[in-house]
C-alpha positions as CSV (number, residue, x, y, z in Angstrom):
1,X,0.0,0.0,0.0
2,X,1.8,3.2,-0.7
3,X,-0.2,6.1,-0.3
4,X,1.4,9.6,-0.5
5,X,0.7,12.7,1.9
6,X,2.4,16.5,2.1
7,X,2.2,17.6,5.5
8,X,2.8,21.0,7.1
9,X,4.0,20.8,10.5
10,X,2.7,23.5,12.9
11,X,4.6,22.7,15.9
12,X,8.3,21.3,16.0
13,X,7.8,18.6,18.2
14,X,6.0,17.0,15.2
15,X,9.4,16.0,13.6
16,X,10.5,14.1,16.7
17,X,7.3,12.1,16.5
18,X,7.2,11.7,12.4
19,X,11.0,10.1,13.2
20,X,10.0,7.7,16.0
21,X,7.3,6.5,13.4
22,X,9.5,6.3,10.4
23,X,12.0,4.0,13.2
24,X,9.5,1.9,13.9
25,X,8.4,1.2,10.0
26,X,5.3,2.7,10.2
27,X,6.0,5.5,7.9
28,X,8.9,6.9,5.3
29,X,9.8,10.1,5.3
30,X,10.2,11.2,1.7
31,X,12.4,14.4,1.5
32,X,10.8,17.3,-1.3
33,X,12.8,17.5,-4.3
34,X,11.2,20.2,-5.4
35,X,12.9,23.9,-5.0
36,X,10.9,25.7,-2.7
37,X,13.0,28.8,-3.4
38,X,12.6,31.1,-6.1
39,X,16.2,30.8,-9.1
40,X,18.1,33.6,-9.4
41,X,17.2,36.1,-11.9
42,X,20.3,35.6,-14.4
43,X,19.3,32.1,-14.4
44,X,15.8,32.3,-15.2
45,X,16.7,35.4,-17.9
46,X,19.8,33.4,-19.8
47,X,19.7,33.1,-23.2
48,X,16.9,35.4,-23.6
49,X,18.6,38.3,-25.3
50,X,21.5,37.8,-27.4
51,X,24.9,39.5,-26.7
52,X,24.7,42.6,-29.1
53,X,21.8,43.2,-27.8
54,X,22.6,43.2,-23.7
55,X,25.8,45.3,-24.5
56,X,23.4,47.6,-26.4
57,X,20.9,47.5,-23.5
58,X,23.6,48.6,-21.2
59,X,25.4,51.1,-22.9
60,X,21.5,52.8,-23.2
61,X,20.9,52.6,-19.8
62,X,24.7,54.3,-18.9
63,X,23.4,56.9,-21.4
64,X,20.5,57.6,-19.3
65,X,21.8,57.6,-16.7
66,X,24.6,60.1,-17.7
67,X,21.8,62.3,-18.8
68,X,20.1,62.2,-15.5
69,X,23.3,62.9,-13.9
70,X,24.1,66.3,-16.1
71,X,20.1,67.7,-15.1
């Protein structure tokens, strides 16, 4: 029988108990291999603008700002 369940713990003491269980064969914990957190944003944006175009990007944006900086 393998049935699966997500759990949210709301109280610490829960993992002590959930250990003892999995010791006695009653249960496997099955760690989440999925990324909670969120990937960097040059990882997620790679690849999506070619080269020519991020050095033209940046050389507008240091005009801007340049122009910003003579008001």
């Amino acid at each position: 029988m393998e049935n699966t369940l997500l759990i949210e713990l709301t109280n610490q003491k829960a993992i002590g108990l959930l250990r003892e269980m999995e010791e006695l064969n009653l249960i496997r914990v099955v760690k989440d291999t999925t990324a909670q957190s969120k990937p960097k944003l040059s990882e997620k944006y790679r690849g999506i603008i070619t080269k020519a175009e991020g050095t033209s990007l940046k050389n507008h944006v240091l005009q801007m700002r340049n122009e910003w900086s003579d008001i």
